[in-house]
C-alpha positions, 0 to 999 in steps of 0.5 A: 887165720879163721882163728883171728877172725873168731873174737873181734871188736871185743873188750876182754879183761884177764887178771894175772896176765902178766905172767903163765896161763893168764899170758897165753890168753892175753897172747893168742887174743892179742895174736890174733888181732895183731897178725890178721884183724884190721878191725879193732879188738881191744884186749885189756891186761890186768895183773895182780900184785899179791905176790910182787916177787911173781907178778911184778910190775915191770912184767905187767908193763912188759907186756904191754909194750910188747903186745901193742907193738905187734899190731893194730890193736890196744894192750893196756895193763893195769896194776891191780891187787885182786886180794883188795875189792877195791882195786878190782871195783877200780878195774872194772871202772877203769875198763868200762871208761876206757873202753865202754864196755866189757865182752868177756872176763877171764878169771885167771889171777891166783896162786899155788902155795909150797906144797904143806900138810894140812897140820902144818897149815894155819887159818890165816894162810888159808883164809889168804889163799881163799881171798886171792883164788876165789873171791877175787873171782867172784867180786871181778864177776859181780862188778863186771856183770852189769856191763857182761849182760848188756853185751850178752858176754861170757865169763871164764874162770880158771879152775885146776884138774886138782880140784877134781882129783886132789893133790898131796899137801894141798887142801887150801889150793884144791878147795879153792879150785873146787869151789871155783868150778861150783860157782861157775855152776851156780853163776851160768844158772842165774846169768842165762836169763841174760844170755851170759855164759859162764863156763871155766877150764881146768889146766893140770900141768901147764909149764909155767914160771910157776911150775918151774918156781914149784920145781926149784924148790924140790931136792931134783927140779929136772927131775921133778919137771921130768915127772910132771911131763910124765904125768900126762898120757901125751907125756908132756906138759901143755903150754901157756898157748894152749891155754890160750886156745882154750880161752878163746874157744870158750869165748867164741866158739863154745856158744851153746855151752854154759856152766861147763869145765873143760879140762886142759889135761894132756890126759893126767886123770885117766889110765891107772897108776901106782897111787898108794902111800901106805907104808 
């Protein structure tokens, strides 16, 4: 119940929250007010439709219905591509009309392309993948940080472990995960004269629809979910819930931290293991 009781009466924005990650974070700050609190807390949902086959829609509304059914608080969805600046200026306004103002924005839309060498990657894929990961994280936080600093609120971008470890035949994905935990740095630097705090987190292998999308396109996909839960020292993959935990800690608990990325790994960068690809 203490748990609920942590982040109420605040207006929260999460891009991709339809579906995954994004989901969990929706659900557990939705859960928590619709289960315990009697006050209102609004989350507000958006949801990007750069790749309709993953973020249709339907889900987003989905969602919506399902969230405002649980409790007393307000779920609202709003289909917004977060490739195009102008649909995520109209998110910003919508949130800010709607509800009058904005506590915390959780950068979390994105993609994770099929795994490709870099010699077989093109500059237009890159440049695609570039404007959806990280750019859309920094025009969301531009537009949303004259109101964040009124509240004294907190921005959380959704990085990867990868961006500090690597992956194979994922150089676009990784460096757009890396710079998002860098302008995390330099945006807590320049926020804290406003009291806002920017901080992110870092998922390895969280099972999601993506993760299985990922799996399916393998030659085994048990066996390739097999081997991502074995990745972790805690021989599992975490859950959208826990990301949503860590979301909601960063919001309400982490109060002295700023500039921070927090891994949300199971353990996956540490212990030593077979690594060569040297024939």
């Amino acid at each position: 119940m203490a748990k609920a009781l942590r982040y109420q009466d605040r207006v929260v924005i999460v891009t991709g929250g339809s579906k995954g990650i994004g989901r969990g974070i929706v659900q557990v700050f939705e859960r928590g007010q619709s289960c315990f609190l009697r006050q209102r807390r609004i989350s507000f949902l958006s949801d990007t439709s750069f790749f309709d086959s993953y973020f249709p829609v339907e889900t987003g509304k989905r969602v919506e219905e399902e969230l405002n059914k649980a409790g007393p608080g307000l779920c609202l969805f709003v289909s917004c591509d977060m490739s195009k600046e102008e649909d995520i200026k109209r998110l910003i306004a919508t949130t800010v009309e709607r509800f009058g103002q904005i506590d915390c924005l959780v950068n979390n839309a994105g993609w994770h392309p099929p795994h490709k060498p870099t010699d077989e990657t093109s500059a237009e894929e890159f440049r695609d993948l570039l404007n959806l990961n990280l750019i859309s994280y920094f025009l969301a936080s531009k537009f949303a940080l004259p109101y964040l600093r009124k509240t004294q609120g907190n921005i959380i971008n959704v990085s990867s472990l990868v961006a500090s470890i690597g992956q194979k035949h994922a150089a676009p994905y990784v460096a757009t995960k890396g710079a998002i935990i860098s302008m995390t740095k330099a945006m807590a630097v320049d926020e804290s004269r406003y009291n806002v705090r920017v901080n992110c987190f870092s998922p390895g292998n969280v099972m999601t629809p993506l993760w299985e999308e990922l799996a399916g396109q393998t030659a085994n996909a048990a066996a390739a979910i097999k081997e991502g839960e074995n990745a972790q020292l805690l021989g599992r993959m975490g859950t959208e819930e826990e990301s949503g935990l860590v979301a909601l800690f960063l919001a309400a608990d982490a109060t002295f931290c700023t500039g921070t990325d927090l891994l949300l790994s199971g353990g996956a960068e540490l212990n030593y293991a077979f690594k060569s690809q040297i024939p």
